[in-house]
C-alpha positions, 0 to 999 in steps of 0.5 A, a space after each residue: 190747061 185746067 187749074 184745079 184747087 184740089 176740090 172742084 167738082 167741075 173742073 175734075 169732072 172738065 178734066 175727066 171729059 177731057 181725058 176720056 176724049 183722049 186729050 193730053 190735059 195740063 193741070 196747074 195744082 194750085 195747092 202745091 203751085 205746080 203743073 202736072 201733065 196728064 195723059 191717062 186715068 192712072 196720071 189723073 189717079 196720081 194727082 187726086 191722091 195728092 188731094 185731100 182724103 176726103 176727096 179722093 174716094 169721090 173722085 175714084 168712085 166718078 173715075 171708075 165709073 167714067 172707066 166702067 162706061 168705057 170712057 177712060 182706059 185705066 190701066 190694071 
């Protein structure tokens, strides 16, 4: 389990690794106070547009890189 404020650095990149090992992450999303379950790199995409816009081209850019290294499947 993660709890992630939207912005960490770290703990996204956590929750990438975890991810990308092919773990199933449950994530406490502390600016809505609800736990989201995350099994893919699409399910991490839905929680990071929840972010705000500032973040989110930082972290697709780390996504589809972790993708691109075959790290995380994203599906198309």
């Amino acid at each position: 389990m993660m709890l992630w404020d939207g912005e960490s650095k770290g703990t996204l990149n956590n929750i990438q690794n975890l991810l990308g090992a092919g773990k199933k992450t449950l994530v406490y999303f502390s600016p809505e106070r609800a736990f989201y379950r995350l099994v893919t790199g699409d399910d991490l995409m839905g929680l990071v547009a929840r972010c705000v816009q500032t973040l989110i081209a930082t972290a697709q850019r780390k996504i589809e890189k972790v993708a691109a290294a075959g790290q995380l499947a994203l599906q198309e």
